[in-house]
BAKOL-959640 format. One record per atom (N, C-alpha, C): atom name; x, y, z. Coordinates in nm, 2 decimals, m for minus. Each point is the difference from the previous one (the first is absolute). Layout:
BEGIN
atome, c1, c2, c3
CA, X, Y, Z
...
This chain:
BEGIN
atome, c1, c2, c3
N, 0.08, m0.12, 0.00
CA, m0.08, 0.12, 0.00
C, 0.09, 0.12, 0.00
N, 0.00, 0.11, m0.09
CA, 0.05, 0.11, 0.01
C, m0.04, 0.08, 0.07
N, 0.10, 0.07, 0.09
CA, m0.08, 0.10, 0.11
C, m0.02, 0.14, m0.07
N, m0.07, 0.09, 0.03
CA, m0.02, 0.09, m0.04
C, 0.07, 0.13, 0.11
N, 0.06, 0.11, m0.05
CA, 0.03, 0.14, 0.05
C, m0.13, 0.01, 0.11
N, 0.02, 0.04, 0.17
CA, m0.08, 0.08, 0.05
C, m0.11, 0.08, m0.03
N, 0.01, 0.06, m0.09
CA, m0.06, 0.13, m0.06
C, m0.06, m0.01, m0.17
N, m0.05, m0.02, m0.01
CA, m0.06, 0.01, m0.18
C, m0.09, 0.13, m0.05
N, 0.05, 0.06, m0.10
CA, m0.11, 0.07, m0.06
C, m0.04, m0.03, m0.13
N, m0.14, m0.02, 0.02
CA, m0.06, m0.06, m0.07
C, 0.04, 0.09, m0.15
N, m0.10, m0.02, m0.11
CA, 0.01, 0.05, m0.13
C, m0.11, 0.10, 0.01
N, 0.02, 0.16, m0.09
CA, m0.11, 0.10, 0.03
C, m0.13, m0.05, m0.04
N, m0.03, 0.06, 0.08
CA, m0.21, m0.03, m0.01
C, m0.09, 0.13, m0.13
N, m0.08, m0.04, m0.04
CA, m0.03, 0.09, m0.09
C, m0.03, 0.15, 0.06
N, 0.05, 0.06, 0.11
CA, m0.04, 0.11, 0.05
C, 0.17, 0.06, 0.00
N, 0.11, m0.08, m0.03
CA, 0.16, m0.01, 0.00
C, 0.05, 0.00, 0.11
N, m0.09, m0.05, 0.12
CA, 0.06, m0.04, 0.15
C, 0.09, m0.15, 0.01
N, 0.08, m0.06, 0.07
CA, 0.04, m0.10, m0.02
C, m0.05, m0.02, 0.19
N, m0.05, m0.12, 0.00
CA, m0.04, m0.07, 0.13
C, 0.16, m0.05, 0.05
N, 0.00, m0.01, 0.14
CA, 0.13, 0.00, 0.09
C, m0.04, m0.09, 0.06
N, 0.08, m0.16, 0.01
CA, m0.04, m0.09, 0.13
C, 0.17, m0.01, 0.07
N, m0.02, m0.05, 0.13
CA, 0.10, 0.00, 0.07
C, m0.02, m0.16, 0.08
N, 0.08, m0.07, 0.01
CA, m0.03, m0.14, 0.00
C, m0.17, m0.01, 0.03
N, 0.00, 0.03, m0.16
CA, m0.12, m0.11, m0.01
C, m0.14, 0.10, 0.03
N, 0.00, 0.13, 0.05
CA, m0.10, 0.11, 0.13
C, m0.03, 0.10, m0.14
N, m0.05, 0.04, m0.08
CA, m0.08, 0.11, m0.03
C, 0.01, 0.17, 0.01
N, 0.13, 0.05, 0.00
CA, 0.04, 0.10, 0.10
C, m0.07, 0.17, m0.06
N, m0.04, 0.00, m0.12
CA, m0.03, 0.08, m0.06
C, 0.03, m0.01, m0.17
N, m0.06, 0.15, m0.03
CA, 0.03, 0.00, m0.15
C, 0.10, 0.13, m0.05
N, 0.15, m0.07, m0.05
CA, 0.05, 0.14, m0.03
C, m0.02, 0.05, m0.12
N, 0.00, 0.15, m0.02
CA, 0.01, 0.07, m0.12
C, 0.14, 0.05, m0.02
N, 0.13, m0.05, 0.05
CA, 0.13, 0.05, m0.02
C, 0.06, m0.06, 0.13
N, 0.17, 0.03, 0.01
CA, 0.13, m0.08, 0.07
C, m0.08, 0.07, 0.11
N, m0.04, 0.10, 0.04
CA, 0.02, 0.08, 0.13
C, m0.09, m0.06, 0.07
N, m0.10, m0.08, m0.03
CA, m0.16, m0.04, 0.05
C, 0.07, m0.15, 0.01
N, 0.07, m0.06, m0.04
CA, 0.09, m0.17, 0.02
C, 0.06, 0.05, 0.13
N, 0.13, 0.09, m0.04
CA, 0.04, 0.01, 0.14
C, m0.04, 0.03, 0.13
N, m0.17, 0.08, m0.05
CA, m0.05, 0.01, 0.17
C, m0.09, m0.11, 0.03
N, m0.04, m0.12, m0.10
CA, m0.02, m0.09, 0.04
C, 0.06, m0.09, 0.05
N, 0.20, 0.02, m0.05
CA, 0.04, m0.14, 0.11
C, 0.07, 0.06, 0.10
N, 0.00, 0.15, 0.06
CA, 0.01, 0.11, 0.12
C, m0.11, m0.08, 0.05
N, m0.11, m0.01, m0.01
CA, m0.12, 0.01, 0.08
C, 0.01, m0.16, 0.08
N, 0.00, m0.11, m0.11
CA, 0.06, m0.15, 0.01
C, 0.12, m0.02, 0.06
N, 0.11, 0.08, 0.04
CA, 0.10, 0.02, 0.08
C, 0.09, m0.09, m0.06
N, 0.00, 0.04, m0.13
CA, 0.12, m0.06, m0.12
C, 0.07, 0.10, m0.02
N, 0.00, 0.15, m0.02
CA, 0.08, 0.10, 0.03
C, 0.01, 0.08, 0.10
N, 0.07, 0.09, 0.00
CA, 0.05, 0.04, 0.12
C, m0.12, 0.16, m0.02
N, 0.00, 0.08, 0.13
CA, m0.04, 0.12, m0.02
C, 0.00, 0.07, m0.10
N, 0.19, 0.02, m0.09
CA, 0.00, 0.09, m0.09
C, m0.02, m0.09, m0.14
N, m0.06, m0.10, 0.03
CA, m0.04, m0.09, m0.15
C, 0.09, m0.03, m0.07
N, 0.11, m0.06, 0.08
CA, 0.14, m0.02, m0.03
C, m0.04, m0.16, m0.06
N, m0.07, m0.03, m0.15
CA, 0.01, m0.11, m0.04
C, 0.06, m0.06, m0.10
N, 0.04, m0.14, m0.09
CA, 0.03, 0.01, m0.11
C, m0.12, m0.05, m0.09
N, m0.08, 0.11, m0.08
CA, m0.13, m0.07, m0.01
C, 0.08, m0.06, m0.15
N, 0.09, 0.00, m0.06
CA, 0.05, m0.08, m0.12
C, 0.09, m0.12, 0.10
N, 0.01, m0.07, 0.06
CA, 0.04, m0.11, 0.06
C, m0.08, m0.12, 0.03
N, 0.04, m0.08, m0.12
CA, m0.08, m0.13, m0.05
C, m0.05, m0.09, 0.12
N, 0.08, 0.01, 0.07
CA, 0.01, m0.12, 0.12
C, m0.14, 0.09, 0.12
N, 0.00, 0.15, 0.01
CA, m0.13, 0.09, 0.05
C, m0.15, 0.00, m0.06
N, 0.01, 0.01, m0.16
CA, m0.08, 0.08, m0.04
C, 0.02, m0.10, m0.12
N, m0.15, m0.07, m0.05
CA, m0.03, m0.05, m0.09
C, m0.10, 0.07, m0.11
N, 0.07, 0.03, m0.10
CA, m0.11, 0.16, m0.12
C, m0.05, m0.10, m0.08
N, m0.12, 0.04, 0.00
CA, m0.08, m0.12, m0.13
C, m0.06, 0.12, m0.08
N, 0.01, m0.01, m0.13
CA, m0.06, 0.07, m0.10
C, 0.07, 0.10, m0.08
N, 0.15, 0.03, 0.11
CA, 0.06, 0.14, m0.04
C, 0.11, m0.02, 0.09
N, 0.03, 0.09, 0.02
CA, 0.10, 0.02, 0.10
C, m0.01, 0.13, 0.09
N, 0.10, 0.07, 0.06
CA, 0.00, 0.09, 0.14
C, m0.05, 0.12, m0.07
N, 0.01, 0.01, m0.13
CA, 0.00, 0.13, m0.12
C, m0.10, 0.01, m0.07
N, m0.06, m0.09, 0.03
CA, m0.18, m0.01, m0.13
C, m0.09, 0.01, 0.08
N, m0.04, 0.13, 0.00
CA, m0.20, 0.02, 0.06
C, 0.00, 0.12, m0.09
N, m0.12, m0.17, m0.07
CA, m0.08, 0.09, m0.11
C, m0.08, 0.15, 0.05
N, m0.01, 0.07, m0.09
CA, m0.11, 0.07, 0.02
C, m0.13, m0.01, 0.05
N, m0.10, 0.03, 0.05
CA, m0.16, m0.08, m0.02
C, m0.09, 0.10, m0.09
N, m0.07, m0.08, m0.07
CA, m0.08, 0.07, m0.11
C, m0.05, 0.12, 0.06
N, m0.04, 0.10, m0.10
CA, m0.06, 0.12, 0.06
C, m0.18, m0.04, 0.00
C-alpha cells in the first residue's frame, strides 16, 4: 500500500477553490498558498509565521496542478 503525504490538495472545484484534507479531516477550501498555509497553522503543521514547505512531496500531496495553479472561477 502506498502511503500518502499528511496533507492533500485536492484538484480546483468549478468555483477554482481546491478542498484541503489533513490526514484524512476536511480542513477547508483554499483559493491560494496563503489559505493552505493557514490551514496547516491551524492543524499545527506550521508554525505561527507559516514557516511551511507547501512544495515538499513527502508534506503536501497537489492533485490537479500544483502549488502555482488556481484557476480563476467563472464570472
Amino acid at each position: 500500500m502506498t502511503e500518502h503525504p499528511p496533507v492533500i490538495v485536492h484538484p480546483p472545484t468549478p468555483s477554482g477553490g481546491r478542498r484541503v484534507t489533513v490526514r484524512g479531516q476536511i480542513v477547508g477550501l483554499a483559493h491560494g498558498r496563503g489559505d493552505v498555509a493557514e490551514f496547516l497553522r491551524r492543524a499545527g503543521i506550521a508554525g505561527p509565521a507559516g514557516d511551511v514547505q507547501l512544495d515538499d512531496p513527502r508534506l503536501v500531496e497537489w492533485r490537479g496542478g500544483n502549488l502555482d495553479e488556481w484557476p480563476i472561477p467563472p464570472a
